[in-house]
C-alpha positions as CSV (number, residue, x, y, z in Angstrom):
1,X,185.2,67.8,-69.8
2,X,184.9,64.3,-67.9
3,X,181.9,63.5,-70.2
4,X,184.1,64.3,-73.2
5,X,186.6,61.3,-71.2
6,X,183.6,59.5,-70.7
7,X,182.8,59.4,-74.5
8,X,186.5,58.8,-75.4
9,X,186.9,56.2,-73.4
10,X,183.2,54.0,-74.6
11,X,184.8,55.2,-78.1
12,X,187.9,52.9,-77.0
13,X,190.0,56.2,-77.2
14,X,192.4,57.3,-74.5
15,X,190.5,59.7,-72.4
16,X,191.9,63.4,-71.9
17,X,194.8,63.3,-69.5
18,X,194.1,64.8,-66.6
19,X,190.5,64.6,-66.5
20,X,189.0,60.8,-65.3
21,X,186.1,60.3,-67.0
22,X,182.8,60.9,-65.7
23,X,180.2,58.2,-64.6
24,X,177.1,59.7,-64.9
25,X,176.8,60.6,-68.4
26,X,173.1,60.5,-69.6
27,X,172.5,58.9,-73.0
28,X,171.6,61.9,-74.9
29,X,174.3,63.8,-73.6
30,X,176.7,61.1,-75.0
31,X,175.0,60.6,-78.4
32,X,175.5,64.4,-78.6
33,X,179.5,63.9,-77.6
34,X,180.1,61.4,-80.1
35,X,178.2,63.3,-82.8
36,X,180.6,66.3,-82.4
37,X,184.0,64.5,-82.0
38,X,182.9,62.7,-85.2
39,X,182.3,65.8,-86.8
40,X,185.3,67.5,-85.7
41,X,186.7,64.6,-87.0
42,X,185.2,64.4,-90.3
43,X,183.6,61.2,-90.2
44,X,180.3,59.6,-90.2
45,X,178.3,59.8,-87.0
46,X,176.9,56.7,-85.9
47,X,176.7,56.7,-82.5
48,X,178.4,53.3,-81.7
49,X,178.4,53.8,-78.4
50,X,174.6,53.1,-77.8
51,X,174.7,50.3,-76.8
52,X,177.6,50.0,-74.1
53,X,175.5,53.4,-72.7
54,X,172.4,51.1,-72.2
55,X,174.8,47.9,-70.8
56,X,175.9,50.9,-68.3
57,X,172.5,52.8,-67.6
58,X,170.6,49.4,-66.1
C-alpha cells in the first residue's frame, strides 16, 4: 500500500492517510501503479510519472 502513496504522491495526489509513502518503488512497479489508478479512474494511461522515477532512481 506505501507504493500506491508512492504513486499518489509523484501523481501530485495526496497519498493514503495513514500509510507514508514508500521510497523504494522500482520503475516498473510504478508504471504498473499508475496504469491501474488511471484505469480505475477511467482515463488515459500515460505514465507521467516516468520521468520524476528516473530524477529519483540516479
Amino acid at each position: 500500500m506505501q507504493n500506491i502513496s508512492h504513486v499518489y504522491q509523484l501523481m501530485g495526489r495526496d497519498w493514503i492517510s495513514g500509510l507514508r509513502p514508500a521510497k523504494n518503488v522500482g520503475i516498473l512497479m510504478a508504471q504498473k501503479i499508475e496504469n491501474l489508478i488511471n484505469e480505475s479512474e477511467s482515463h488515459q494511461t500515460s505514465n507521467s510519472i516516468d520521468f520524476q522515477l528516473v530524477i529519483l532512481m540516479s
